[in-house]
N, C-alpha and C positions, 0 to 999 in steps of 0.2 A: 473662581478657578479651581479651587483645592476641594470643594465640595464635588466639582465636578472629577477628577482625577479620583477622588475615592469612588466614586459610583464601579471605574471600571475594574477595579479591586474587588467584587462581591460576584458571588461566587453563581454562577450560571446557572439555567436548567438544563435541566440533561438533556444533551448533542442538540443545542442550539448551535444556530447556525455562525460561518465566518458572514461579518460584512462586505467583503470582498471577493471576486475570483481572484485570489492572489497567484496561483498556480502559472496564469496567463496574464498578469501585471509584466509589463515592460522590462521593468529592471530585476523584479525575483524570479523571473522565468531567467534568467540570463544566469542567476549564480547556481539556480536547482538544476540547467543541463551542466556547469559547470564539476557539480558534484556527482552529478550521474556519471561523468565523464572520464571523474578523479580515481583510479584503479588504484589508489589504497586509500581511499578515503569510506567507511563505512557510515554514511550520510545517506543522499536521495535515495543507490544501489550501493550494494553490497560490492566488497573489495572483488579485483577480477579474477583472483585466486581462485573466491568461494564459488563463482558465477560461472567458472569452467567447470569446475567440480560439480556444481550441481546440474550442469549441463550434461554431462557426462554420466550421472548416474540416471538421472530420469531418462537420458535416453535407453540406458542397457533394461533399467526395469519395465519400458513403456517405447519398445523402441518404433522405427518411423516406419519399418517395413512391415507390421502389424497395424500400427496405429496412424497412417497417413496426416493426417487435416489436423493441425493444432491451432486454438485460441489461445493467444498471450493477451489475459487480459491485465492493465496496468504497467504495460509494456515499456514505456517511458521511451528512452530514444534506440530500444530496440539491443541494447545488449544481450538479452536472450536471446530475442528474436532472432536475432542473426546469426546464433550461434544452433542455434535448433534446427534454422533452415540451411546450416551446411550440415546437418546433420542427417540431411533427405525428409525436413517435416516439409508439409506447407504448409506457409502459418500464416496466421491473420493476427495484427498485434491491432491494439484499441488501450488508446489511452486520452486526457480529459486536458492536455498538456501542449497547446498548440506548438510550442517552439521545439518541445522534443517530437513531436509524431514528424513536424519539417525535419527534423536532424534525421530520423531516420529512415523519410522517404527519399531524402537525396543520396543516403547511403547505400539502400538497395531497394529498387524498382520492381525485385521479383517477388518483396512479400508484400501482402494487401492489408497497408497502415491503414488508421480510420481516426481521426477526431471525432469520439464519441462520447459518453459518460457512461460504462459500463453497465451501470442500471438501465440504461435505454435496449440492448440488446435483445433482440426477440428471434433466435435461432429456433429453428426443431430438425433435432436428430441431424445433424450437421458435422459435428467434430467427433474426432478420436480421442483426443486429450484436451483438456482444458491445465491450464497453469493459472495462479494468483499467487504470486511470490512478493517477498519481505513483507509479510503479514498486515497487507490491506485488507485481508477481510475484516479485520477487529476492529479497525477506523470508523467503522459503517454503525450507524444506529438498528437495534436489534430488528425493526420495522426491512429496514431497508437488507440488512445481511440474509431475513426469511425472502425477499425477493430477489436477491441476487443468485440464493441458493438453486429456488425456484426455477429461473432462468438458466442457471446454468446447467441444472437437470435437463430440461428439456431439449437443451442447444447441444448436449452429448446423445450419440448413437450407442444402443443398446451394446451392453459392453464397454461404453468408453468409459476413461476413467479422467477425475479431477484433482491435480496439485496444490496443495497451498500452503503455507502454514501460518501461524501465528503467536503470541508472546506470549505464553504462561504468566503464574502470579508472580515467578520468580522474576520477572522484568522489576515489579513495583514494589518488593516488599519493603523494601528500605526506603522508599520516598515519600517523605511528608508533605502535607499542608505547606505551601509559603507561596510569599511574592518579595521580587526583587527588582532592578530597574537599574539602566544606564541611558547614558547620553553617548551618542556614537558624534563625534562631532564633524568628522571629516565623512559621514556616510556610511553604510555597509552592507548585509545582505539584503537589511529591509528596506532602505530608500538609497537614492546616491548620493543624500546630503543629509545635512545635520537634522536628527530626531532623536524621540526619545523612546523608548522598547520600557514598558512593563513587562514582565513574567509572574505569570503565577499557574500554583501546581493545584491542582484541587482534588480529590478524591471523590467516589460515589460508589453507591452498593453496586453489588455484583460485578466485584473486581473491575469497575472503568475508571477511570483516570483522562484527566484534560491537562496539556499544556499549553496555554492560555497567550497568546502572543498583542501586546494592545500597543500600537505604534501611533505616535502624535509626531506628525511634521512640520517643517519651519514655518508652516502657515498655520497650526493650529488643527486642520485634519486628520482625525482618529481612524484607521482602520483595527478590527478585531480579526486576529486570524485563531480559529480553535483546530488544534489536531487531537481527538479524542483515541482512547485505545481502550481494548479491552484485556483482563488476562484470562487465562484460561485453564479448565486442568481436565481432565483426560475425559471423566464423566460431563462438562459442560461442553468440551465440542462435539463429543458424541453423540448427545440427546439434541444436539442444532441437526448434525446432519441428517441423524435418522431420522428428524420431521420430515426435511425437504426428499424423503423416498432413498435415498443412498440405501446401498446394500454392503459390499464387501467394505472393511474399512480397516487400513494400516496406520502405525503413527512409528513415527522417527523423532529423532530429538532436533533435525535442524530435515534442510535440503537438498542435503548432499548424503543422506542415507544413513546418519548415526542411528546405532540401535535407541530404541525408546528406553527413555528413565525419566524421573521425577525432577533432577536437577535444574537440566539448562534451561535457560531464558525460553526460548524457540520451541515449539512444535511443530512437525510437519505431519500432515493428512493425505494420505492417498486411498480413494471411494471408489467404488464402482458404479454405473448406475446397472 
């Protein structure tokens, strides 16, 4: 048993996969719309503070009477979305998350939700704006970000522009190597009964990082969940995007329009095609 419990201590190959859709698991879909939900809680989304705010600026720099037809992709249960489309967008949200794309289709009927997995998307010259908010794109394995980029090029009308940002190295500089591990014994976000949760951090070249989730339940059942990230700095996402044909290119320190610098955690990208 203990030979087997170290195996899942050792350290991955790079952006291997989860063994699970945990995203649409029963019970941790129910605590991630929880948290998407929680307005000061900065987990699934971002507090609703920040979420009006950047609501509010990308509209004035990118607004709806110029730019009509928006993609929210990663939309989750539509707190953008909803907020953009009383803004005069119309918007298409797309997210991979069945119980939030439900929350947000019962919410409002007038925007065109989609259970998808954004890599599937196969638009041309279609939207005004594209959005990809709290820094999904870094999650994505470098294969899959040159595809996404790709798509998303094409799924924008000449002149339309793309939002997104993502975590610089200043998210990771201070996080080591380790594993750690508890017994939840009354249940919690990962099961609703007693298991056990490893963690471990692991490091890789070119600024990516895994936090490594490995849950054993009261029956002995392991699932692996990996959320990978990447960090970035000014010269690395600009040489991504200029592959994928991007031309104009802005950067800000978050989403809500702070001027760019070196410091904070966050960068924001705004392209043109």
């Amino acid at each position: 048993m203990l030979n087997g419990l170290f195996k899942y201590l050792k350290k991955p190959e790079l952006y291997a996969s989860n063994t699970c859709k945990f995203w649409d698991d029963e019970h941790i879909s129910k605590g991630m719309l929880e948290a998407h939900l929680n307005p000061q809680w900065d987990a699934a989304s971002r507090k609703n503070d920040f979420i009006l705010e950047s609501v509010e600026w990308i509209s004035n720099i990118v607004p709806s009477s110029k730019y009509k037809t928006l993609l929210d992709l990663g939309c989750g249960p539509g707190l953008y979305a909803e907020r953009f489309f009383e803004k005069g967008y119309q918007v298409t949200g797309i997210d991979f998350a069945k119980r939030s794309i439900n929350y947000a289709k019962e919410r409002n009927q007038d925007i065109n939700y989609l259970y998808k997995n954004y890599l599937d998307i196969n638009y041309k010259n279609e939207f005004d704006l594209v959005t990809l908010i709290y820094c999904d794109y870094g999650v994505l394995s470098s294969d899959n970000r040159e595809i996404l980029l790709k798509k998303i090029y094409d799924s924008l009308k000449k002149g339309g522009k793309f939002i997104f940002d993502v975590f610089t190295i200043k998210e990771f500089e201070d996080k080591k190597e380790n594993n750690t591990w508890y017994v939840s014994e009354k249940g919690g976000y990962w099961k609703p009964d007693r298991h056990i949760c490893l963690e471990s951090h692991f490091i890789y070249e070119d600024d990516i990082r895994l936090d490594q989730y490995t849950i054993i339940d009261k029956f002995g059942k392991v699932d692996i969940i990996r959320n990978w990230f990447k960090g970035y700095t000014k010269s690395t996402i600009i040489a991504e995007i200029k592959k994928a044909g991007f031309s104009k290119i802005e950067l800000y320190s978050d989403v809500t329009g702070k001027p760019y610098c070196e410091e904070p955690k966050t960068m924001c990208i705004v392209v043109e095609k």
